[in-house]
Backbone bond lengths (Angstrom), bond angles and torsions (degrees), N, CA, C in turn:
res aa  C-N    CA-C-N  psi(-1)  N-CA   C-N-CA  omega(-1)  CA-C   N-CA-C  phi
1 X - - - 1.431 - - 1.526 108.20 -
2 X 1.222 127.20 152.33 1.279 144.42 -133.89 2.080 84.83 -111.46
3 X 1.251 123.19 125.62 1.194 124.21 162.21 1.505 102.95 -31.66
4 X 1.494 127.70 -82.84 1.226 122.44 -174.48 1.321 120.46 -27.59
5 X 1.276 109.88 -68.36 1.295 104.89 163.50 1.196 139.28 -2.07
6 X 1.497 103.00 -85.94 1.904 129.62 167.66 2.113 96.65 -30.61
7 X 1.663 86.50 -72.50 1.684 89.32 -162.38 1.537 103.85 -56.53
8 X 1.066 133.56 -34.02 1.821 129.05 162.40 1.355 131.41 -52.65
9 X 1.065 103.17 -94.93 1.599 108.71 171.54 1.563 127.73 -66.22
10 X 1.459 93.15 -30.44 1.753 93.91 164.09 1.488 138.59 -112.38
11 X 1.572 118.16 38.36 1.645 124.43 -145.19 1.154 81.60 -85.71
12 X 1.123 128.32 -46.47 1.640 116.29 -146.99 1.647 99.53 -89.37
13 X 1.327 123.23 -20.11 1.509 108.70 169.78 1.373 115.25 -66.40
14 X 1.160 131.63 -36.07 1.987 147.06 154.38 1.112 104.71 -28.39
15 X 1.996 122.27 -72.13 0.562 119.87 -168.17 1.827 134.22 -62.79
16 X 1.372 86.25 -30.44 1.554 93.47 169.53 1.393 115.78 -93.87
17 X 1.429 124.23 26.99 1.179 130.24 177.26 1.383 118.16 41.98
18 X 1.372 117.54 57.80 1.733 140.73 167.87 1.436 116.99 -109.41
19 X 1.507 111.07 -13.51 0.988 122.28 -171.99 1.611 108.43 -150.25
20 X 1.759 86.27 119.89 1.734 97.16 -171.08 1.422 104.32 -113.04
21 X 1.376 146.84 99.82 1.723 124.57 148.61 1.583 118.12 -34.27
22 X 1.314 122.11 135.66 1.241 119.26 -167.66 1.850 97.36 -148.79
23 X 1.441 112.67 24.04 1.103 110.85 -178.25 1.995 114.29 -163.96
24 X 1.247 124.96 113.71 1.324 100.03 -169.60 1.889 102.46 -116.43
25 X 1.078 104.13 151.02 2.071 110.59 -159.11 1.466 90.39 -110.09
26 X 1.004 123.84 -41.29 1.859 124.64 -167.26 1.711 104.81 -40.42
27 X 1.049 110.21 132.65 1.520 119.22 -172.08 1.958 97.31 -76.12
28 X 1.112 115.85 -38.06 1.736 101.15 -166.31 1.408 115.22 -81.17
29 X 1.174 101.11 -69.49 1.543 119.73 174.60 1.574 147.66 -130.21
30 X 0.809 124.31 131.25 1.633 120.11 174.64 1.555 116.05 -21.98
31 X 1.260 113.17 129.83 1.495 112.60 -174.77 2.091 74.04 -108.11
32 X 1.369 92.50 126.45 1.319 125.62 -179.95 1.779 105.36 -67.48
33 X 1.132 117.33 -33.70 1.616 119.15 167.03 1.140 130.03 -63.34
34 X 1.341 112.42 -20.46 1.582 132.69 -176.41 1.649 103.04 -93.09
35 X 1.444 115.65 -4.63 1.174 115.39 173.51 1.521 133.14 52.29
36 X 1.392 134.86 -80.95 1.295 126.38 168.51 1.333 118.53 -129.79
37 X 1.194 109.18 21.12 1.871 116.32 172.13 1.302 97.13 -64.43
38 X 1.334 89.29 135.75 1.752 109.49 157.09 1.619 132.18 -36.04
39 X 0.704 121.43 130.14 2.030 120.56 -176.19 1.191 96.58 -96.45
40 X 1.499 130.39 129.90 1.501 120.92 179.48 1.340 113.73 -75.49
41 X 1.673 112.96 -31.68 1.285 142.20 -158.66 1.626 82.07 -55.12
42 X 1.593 114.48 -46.93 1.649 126.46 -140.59 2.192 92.89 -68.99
43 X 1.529 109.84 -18.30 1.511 106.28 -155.10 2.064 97.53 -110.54
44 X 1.377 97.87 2.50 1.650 90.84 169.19 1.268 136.96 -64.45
45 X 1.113 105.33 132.21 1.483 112.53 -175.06 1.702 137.64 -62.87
46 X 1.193 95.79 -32.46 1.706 139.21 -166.88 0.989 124.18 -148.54
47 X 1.391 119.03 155.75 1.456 129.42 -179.44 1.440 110.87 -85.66
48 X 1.712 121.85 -15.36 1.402 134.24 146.65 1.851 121.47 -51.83
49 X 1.096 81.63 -44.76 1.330 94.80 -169.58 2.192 107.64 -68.43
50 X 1.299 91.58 -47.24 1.867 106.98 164.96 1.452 101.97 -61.30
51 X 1.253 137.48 -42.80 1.208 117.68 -175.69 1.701 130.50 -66.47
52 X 1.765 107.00 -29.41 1.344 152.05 172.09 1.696 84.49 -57.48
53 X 1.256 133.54 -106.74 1.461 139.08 -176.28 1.561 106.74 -35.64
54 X 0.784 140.95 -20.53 1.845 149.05 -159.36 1.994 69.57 -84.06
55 X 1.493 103.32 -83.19 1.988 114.22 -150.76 1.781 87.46 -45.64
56 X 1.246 121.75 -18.77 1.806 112.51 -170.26 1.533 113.91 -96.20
57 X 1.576 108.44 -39.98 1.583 111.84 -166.76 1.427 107.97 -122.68
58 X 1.949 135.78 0.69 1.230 115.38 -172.72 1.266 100.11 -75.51
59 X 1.694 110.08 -28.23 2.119 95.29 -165.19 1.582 90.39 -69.25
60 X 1.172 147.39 53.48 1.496 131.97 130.03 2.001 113.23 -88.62
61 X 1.341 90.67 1.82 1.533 95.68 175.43 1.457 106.06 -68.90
62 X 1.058 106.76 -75.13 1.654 126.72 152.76 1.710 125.43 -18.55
63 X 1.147 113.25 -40.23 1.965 128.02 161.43 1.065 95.23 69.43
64 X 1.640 121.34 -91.45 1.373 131.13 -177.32 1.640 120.05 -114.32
65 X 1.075 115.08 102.41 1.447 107.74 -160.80 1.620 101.78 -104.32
66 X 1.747 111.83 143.87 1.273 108.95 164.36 1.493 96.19 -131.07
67 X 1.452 110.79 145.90 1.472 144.54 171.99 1.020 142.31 -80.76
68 X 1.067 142.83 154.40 1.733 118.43 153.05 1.851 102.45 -140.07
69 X 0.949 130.35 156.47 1.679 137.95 -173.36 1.336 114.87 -57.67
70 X 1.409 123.92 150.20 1.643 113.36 -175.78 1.345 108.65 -43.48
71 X 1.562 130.40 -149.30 0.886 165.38 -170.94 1.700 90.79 -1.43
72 X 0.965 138.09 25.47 1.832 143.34 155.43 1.527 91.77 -36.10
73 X 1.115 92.76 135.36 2.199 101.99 170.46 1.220 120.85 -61.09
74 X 0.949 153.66 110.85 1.995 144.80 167.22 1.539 121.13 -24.35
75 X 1.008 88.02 -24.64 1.708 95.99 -178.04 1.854 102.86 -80.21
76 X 1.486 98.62 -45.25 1.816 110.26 175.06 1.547 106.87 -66.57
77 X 0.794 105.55 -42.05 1.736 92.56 -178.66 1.067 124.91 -95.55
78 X 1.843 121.84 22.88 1.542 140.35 -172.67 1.745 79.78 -109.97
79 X 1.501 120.57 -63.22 1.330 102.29 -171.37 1.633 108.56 -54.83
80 X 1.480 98.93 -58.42 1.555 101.36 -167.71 1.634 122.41 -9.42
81 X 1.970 96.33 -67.62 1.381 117.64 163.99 1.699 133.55 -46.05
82 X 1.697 99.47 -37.98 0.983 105.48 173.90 1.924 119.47 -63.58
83 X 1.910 112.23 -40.37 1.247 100.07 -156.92 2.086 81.43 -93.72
84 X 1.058 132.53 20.16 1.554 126.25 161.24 1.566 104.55 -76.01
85 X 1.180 114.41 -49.11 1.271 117.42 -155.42 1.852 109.48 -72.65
86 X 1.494 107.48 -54.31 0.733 121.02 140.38 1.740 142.36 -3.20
87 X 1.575 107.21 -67.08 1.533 136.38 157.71 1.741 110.01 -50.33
88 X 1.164 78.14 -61.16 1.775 97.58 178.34 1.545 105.43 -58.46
89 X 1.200 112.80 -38.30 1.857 104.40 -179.93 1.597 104.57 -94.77
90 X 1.045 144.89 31.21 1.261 157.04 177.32 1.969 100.19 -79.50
91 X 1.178 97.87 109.01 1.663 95.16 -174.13 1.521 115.20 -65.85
92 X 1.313 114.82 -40.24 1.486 99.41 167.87 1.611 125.22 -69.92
93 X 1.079 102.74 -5.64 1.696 109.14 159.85 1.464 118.86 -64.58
94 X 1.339 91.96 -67.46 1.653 125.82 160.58 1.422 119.08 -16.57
95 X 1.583 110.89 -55.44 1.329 137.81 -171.97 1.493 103.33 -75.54
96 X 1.807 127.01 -58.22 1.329 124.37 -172.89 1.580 114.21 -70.86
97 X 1.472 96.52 -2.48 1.670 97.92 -170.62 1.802 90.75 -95.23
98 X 1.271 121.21 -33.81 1.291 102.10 162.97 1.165 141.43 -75.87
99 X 1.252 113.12 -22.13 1.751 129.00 168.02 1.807 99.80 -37.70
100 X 1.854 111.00 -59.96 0.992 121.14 -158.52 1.816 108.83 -79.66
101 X 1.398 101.30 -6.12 1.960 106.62 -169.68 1.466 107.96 55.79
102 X 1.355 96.55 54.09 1.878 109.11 177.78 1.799 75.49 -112.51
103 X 1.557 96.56 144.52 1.753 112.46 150.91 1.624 109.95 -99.04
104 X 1.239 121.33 154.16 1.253 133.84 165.36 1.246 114.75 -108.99
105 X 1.620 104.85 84.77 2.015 99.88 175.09 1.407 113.79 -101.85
106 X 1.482 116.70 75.37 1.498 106.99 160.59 1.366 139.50 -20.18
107 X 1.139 148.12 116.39 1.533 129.95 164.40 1.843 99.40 -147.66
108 X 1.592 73.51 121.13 1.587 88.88 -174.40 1.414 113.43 -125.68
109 X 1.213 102.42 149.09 2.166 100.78 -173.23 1.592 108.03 109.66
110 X 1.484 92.46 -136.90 1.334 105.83 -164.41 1.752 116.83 -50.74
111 X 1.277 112.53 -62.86 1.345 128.14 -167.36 1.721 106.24 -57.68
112 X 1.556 113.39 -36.93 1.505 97.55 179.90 1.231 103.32 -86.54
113 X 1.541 154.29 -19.96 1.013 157.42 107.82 1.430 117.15 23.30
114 X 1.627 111.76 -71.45 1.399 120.70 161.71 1.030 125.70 -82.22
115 X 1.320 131.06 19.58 1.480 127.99 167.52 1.613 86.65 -111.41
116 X 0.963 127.85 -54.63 1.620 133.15 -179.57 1.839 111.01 -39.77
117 X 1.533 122.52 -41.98 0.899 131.70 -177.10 1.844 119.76 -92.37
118 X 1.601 78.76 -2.85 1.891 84.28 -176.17 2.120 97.76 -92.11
119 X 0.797 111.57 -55.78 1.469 138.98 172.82 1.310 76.55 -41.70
120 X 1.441 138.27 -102.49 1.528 116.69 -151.52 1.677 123.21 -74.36
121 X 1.382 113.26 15.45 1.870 106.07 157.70 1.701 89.17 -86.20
122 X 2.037 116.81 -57.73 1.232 77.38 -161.01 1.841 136.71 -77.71
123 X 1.335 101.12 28.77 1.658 102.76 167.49 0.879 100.39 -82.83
124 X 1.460 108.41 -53.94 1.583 107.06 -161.65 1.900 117.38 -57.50
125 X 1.072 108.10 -26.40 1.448 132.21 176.12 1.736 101.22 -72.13
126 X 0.985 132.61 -79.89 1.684 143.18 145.33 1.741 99.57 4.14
127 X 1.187 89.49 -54.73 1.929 106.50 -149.83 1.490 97.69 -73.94
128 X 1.461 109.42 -49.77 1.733 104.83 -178.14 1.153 110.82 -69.71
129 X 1.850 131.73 -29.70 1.762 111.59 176.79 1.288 109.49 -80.17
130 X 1.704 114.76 10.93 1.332 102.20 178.98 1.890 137.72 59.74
131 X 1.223 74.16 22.76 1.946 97.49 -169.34 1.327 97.23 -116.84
132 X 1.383 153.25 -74.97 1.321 156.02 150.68 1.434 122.61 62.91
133 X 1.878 97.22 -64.02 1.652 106.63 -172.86 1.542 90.27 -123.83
134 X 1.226 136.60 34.55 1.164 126.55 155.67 1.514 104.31 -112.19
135 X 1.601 123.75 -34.73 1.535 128.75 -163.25 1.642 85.75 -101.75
136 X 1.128 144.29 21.30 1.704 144.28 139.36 1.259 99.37 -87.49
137 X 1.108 142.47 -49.04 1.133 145.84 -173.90 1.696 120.05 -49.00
138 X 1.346 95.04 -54.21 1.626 113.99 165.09 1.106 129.03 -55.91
139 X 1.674 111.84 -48.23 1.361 118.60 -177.87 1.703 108.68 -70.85
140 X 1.350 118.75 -48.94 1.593 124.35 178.77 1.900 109.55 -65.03
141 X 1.363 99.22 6.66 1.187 100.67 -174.61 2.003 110.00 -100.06
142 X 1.173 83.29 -38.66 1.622 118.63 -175.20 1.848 107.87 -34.08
């Protein structure tokens, strides 16, 4: 579950201590709100084993992702980007996202692009030794 998340729809179960995170999936770093849950990233064994969790947990880099189909025109996906960003800078947006202590970090283009394109070699990589969803299996088991 997505930090935002938690602090949105679930603050007040936290807050009244009904609701504990007791586990964190994000490949980089500790989300500091989640306080002392475990990082799975923190108990890997291998750099096999990071690649295995990468094809399962990096698209949380990504949060909410929107798309559009290959060969989309440049010109279509300049607006596209343009009226997201846009949306996203909308102050009464702006405003309910602070009520809730959600951040809004856009990043659009290249970089989710390459996180988007890294995630599917390493399945596909995962996928040909045929180990993938059995050595996820192990590690979340661990």
């Amino acid at each position: 579950m997505f930090e935002s998340s938690v602090k949105g729809a679930f603050a007040n179960h936290v807050k009244a201590g009904n609701l504990k995170v007791f586990v964190q999936f994000g490949p980089d770093k500790a989300v500091p709100y989640f306080k002392d849950a475990t990082r799975i990233y923190d108990r890997l064994k291998s750099p096999e084993d990071r690649q295995v969790m990468d094809v399962i947990f990096r698209q949380t880099q990504l949060a909410r992702p929107l798309a559009a189909p290959p060969g989309t025109p440049a010109d279509r996906v300049t607006a596209l980007r343009k009226a997201m960003l846009s949306t996203l800078a909308d102050p009464e947006l702006v405003a309910a996202a602070a009520k809730l202590a959600c951040r809004i970090r856009p990043d659009v283009g290249r970089r989710s692009a390459g996180i988007a394109g890294k995630i599917l070699c390493d399945a596909a990589g995962a996928d040909q030794k045929g180990d993938g969803a059995d050595r996820a299996e192990v590690i979340l088991s661990e």
